[in-house]
C-alpha positions as CSV (number, residue, x, y, z in Angstrom):
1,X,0.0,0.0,0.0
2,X,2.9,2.2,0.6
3,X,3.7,5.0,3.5
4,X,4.0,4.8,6.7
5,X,2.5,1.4,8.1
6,X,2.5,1.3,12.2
7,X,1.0,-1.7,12.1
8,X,-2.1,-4.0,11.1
9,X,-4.9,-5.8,12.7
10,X,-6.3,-9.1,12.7
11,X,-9.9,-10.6,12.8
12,X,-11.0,-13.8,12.3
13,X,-13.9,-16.6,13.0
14,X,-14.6,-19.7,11.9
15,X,-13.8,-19.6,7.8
16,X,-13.4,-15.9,8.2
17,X,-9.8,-13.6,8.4
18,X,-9.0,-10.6,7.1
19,X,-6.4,-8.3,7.9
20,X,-7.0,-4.6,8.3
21,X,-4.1,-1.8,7.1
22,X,-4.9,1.6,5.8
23,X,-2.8,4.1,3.5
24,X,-4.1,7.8,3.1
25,X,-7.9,7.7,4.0
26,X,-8.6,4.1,3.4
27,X,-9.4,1.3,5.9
28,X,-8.8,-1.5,3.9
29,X,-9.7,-5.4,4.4
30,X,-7.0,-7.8,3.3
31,X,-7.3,-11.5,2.5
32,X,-4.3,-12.5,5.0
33,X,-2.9,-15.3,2.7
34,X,-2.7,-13.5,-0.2
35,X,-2.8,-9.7,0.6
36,X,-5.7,-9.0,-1.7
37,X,-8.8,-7.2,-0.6
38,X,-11.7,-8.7,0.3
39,X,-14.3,-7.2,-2.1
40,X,-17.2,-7.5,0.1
41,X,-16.0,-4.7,2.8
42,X,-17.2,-1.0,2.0
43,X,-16.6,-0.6,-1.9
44,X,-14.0,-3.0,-3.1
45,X,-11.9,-3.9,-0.5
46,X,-11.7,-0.7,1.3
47,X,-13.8,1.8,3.4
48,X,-12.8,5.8,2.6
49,X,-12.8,7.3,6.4
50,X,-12.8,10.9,4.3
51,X,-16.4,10.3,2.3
52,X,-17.7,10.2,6.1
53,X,-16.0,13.5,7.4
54,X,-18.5,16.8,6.5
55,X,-15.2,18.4,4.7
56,X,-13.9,15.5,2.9
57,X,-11.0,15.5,4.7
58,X,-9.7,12.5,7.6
59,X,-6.3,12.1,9.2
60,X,-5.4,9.3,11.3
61,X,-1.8,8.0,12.8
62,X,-2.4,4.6,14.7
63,X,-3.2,1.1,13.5
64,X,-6.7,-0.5,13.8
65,X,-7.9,-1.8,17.0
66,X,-10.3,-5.0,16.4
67,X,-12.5,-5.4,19.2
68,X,-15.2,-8.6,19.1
69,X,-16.5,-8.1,15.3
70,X,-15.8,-4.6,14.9
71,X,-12.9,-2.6,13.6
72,X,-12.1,0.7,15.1
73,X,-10.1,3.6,14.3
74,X,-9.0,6.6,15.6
75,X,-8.2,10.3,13.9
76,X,-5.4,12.7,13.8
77,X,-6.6,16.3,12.4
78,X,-4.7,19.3,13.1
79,X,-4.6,20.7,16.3
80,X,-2.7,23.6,15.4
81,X,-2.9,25.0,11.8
82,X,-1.7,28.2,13.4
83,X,-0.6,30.0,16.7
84,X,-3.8,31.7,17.0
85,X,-6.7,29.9,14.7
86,X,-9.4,28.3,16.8
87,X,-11.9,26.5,14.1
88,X,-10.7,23.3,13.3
89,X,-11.4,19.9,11.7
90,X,-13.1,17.6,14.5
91,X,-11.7,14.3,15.6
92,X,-13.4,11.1,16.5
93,X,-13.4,7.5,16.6
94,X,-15.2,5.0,14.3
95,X,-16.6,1.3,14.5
96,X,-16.9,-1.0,11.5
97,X,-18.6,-4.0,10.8
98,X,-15.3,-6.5,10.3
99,X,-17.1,-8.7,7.7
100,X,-19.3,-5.6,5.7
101,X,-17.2,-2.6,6.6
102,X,-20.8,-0.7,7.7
103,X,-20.5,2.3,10.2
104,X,-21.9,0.9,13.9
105,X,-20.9,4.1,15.9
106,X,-18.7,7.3,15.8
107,X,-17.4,9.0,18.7
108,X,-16.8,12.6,19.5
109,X,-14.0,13.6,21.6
110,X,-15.3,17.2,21.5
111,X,-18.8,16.7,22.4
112,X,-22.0,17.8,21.0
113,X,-24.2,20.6,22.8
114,X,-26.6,17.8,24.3
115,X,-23.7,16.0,26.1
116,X,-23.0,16.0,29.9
117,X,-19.2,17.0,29.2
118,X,-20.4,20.0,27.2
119,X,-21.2,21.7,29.9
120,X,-17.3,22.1,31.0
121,X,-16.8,24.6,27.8
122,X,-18.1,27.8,29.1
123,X,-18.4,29.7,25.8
124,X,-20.0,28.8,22.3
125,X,-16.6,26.7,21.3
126,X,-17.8,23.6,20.7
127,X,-19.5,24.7,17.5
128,X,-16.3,25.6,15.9
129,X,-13.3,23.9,17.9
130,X,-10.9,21.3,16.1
131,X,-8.9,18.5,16.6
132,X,-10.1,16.4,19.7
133,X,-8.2,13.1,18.3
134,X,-7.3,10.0,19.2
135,X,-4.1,9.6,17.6
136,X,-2.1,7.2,19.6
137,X,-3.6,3.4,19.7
138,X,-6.6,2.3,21.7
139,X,-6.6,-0.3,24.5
140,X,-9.7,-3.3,24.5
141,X,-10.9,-5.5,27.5
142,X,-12.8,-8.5,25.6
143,X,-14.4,-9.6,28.2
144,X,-15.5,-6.2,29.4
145,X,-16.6,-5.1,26.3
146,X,-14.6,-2.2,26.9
147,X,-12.8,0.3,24.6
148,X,-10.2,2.6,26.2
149,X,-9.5,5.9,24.4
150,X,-5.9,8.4,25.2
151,X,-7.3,11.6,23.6
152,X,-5.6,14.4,22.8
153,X,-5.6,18.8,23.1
154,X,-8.8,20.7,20.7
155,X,-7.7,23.6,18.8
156,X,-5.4,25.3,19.2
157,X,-3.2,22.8,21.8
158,X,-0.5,25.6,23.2
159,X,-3.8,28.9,23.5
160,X,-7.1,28.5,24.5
161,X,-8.5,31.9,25.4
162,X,-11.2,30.9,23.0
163,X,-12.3,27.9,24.7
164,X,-12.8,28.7,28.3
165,X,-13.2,25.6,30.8
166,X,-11.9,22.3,31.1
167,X,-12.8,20.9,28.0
168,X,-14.2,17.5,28.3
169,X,-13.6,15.0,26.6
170,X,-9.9,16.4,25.7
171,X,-6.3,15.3,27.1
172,X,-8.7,12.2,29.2
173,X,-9.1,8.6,29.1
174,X,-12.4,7.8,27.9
175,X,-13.7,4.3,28.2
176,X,-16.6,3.1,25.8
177,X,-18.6,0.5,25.2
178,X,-17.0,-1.4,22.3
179,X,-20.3,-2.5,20.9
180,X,-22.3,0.5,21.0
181,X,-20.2,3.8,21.7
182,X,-21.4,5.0,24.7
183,X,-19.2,6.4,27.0
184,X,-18.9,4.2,30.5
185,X,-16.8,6.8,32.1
186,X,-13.9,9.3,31.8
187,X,-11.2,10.7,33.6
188,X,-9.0,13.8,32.4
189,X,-5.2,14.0,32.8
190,X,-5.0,17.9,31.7
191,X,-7.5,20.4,32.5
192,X,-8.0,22.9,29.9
193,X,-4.8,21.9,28.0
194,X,-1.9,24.4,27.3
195,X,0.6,22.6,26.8
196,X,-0.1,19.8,24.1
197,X,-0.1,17.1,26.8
198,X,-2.1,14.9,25.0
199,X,-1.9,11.1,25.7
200,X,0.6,9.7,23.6
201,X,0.5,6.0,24.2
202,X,-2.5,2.9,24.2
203,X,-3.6,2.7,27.8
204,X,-2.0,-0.4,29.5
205,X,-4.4,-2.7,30.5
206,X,-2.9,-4.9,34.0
207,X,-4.4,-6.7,36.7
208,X,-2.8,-6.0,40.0
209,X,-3.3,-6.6,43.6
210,X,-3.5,-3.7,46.3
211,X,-4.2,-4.2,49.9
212,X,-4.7,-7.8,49.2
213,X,-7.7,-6.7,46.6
214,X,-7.4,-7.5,42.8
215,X,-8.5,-5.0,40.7
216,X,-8.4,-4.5,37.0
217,X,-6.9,-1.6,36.2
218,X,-5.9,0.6,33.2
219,X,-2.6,2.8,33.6
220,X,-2.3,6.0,31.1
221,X,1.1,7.3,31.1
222,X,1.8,10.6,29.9
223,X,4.0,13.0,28.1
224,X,4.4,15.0,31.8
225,X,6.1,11.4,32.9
226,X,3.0,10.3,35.0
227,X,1.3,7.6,35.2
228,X,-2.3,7.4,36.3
229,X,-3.8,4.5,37.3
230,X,-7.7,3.9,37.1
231,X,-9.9,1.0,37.7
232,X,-10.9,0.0,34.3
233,X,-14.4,-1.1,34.9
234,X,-15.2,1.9,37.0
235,X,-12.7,4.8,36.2
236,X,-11.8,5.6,39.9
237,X,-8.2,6.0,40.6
238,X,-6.4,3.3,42.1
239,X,-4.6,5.7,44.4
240,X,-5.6,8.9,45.2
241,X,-5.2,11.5,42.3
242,X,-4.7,15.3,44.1
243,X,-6.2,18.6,42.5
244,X,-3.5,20.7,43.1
245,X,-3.1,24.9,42.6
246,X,-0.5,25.2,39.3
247,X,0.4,28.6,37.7
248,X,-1.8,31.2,36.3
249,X,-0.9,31.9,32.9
250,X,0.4,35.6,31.7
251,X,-0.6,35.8,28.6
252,X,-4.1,38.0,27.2
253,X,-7.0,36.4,27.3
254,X,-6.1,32.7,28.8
255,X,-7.4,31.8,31.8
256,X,-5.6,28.3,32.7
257,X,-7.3,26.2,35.0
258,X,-6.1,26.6,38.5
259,X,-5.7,23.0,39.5
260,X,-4.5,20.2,37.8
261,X,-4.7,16.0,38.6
262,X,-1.7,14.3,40.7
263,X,-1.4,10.9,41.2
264,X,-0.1,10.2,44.7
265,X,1.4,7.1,43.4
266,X,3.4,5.3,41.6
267,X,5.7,8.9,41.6
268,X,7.0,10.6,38.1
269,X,8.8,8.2,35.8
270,X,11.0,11.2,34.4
271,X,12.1,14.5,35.6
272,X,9.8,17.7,35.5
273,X,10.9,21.0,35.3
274,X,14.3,22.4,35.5
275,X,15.7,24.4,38.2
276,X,18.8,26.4,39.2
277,X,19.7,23.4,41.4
278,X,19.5,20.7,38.7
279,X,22.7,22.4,36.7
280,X,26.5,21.7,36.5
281,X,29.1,22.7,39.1
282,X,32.0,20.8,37.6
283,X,34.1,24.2,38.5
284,X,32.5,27.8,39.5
285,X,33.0,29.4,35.8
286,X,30.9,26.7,34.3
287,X,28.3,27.0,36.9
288,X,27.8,30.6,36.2
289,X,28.0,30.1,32.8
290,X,25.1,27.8,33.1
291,X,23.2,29.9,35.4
292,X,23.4,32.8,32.8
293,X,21.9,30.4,30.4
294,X,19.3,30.0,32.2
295,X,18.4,33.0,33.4
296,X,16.9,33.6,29.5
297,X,14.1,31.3,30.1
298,X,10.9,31.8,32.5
299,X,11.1,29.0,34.8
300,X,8.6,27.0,36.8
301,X,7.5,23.9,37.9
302,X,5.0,21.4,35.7
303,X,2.4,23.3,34.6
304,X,3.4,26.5,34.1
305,X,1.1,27.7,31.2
306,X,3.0,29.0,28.0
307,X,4.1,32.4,28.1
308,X,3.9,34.9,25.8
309,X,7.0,35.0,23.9
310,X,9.3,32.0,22.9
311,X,11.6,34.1,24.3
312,X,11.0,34.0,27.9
313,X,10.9,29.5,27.7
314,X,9.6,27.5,29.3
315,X,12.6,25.8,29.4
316,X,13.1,22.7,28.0
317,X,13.0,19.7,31.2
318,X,8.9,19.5,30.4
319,X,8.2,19.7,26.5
320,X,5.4,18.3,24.9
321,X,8.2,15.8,23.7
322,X,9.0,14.4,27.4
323,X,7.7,11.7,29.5
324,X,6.0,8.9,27.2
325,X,6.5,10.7,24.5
């Protein structure tokens, strides 16, 4: 098919197998044996995710996730076109019929105007607002019946005067119900997201034992080196998970949201933040040559919002590259 390839999925009972792949907009069914497409899934072979999008237009960045007889897949639009633009392409997830290729559900990371969640957007966003993606793979429980979604930052992912709140379903872990869509419960890892903390990897699905109790749980590690761990049939956390008072942001218009989730355990897998203490001291010169360095760059700890001008940093120990990422 050519392009980039992360990986395929498999699907088979009884007689029946197929493998699913994709290239550009496509979701195409394979005959595993002989790579051909199975002609009796969507039009030829091959479903086109873009025919389904009002704009003509789909993006998506992880392989398919086969759950029971469905296929699903996630989406990868833009999430920043531009440094100030707020309208956007929307995300969502999809569920195919394995054997017919038929649509069964869609999902909306941003929700509509009727949904519970929209009531965390206090202004008129959610009619225009992009992005809202799922692009890193989805997690399944088979028995549960469960889907497990990492979503990502709306439009645009480092500003979001325009979108006032804490922006449910965004930067969360949304569990579904594989079979239908509906959402089972949710739990969000960035409030109101400034930073492009988005969940970068499939939610790890483990069964542990705490205080002598087995639980099933489902661990989201993150791009800010945490891991959050929730029980998957419920959502609850596993340990406690603090609200805790992070910086206000400086620049215009934003209003960051003045608490944000900590886990309480397991601690951060990485460091976060950089501080005059964490620098070299090999001799006094290069110690002062460091701290000159640094004094360019607005420091803080995790969580300090983005400030006006590259200029002033943040600097670099909690990227949108760190952590999981």
């Amino acid at each position: 098919l050519g392009g980039a390839l992360r990986a395929v999925a498999f699907w088979g009972e009884g007689a029946e197998a197929r493998v699913f792949s994709y290239h550009r907009q496509f979701l195409y069914a394979l005959h595993p044996k002989t790579g051909a497409p199975i002609t009796t899934f969507g039009a030829g072979g091959r479903v086109d995710l873009a025919a389904l999008s009002p704009n003509n237009q789909f993006m998506w960045n992880a392989p398919p996730l086969v759950v029971r007889d469905l296929v699903l897949v996630g989406s990868s639009m833009p999430e920043q076109d531009s440094a100030t633009k707020a309208e956007g392409e929307v995300g969502e997830v999809r569920a195919f019929d394995a054997r017919t290729g038929r649509l069964r559900w869609r999902f909306r990371v941003i929700p509509t105007e009727d949904d519970p969640g929209a009531r965390s957007w206090e202004s008129d966003a959610l009619r225009y607002i992009g992005a809202g993606n799922v692009w890193a793979p989805m997690s399944a429980d088979e028995e549960l019946g469960y889907v497990y979604l990492p979503t990502s930052s709306p439009t645009n992912d480092m500003y979001g005067g325009h979108r006032p709140g804490n922006n449910l379903y965004t930067s969360s872990v949304v569990c579904l119900d594989a079979m239908t869509g509906r959402r089972v419960w949710h739990f969000q890892t960035v409030h109101h997201d400034l930073f492009d903390y988005d969940n970068p990897a499939a939610p790890i699905l483990a069964d542990i034992t705490v205080n002598g109790r087995r639980i099933r749980a489902v661990v989201q590690v993150t791009k800010q080196a945490f891991a959050y761990v929730l029980d998957r049939v419920t959502g609850e956390p596993v340990w406690p998970i603090e609200e805790r008072p992070v910086p206000a942001s400086t620049v215009p218009g934003e209003k960051a949201s003045p608490t944000q989730p900590f886990p309480t355990r397991p601690p951060p897998f990485d460091r976060q933040g950089v501080t005059v203490d964490d620098l070299i001291d090999f001799t006094p010169e290069l110690r002062a040559e460091a701290v000159k360095l640094l004094s360019r760059y607005k420091l803080g700890p995790i969580f300090t919002p983005p400030p006006v001008s590259k200029a002033e940093g943040p600097i670099a120990g909690f990227r949108s590259s760190g952590g999981t990422n």
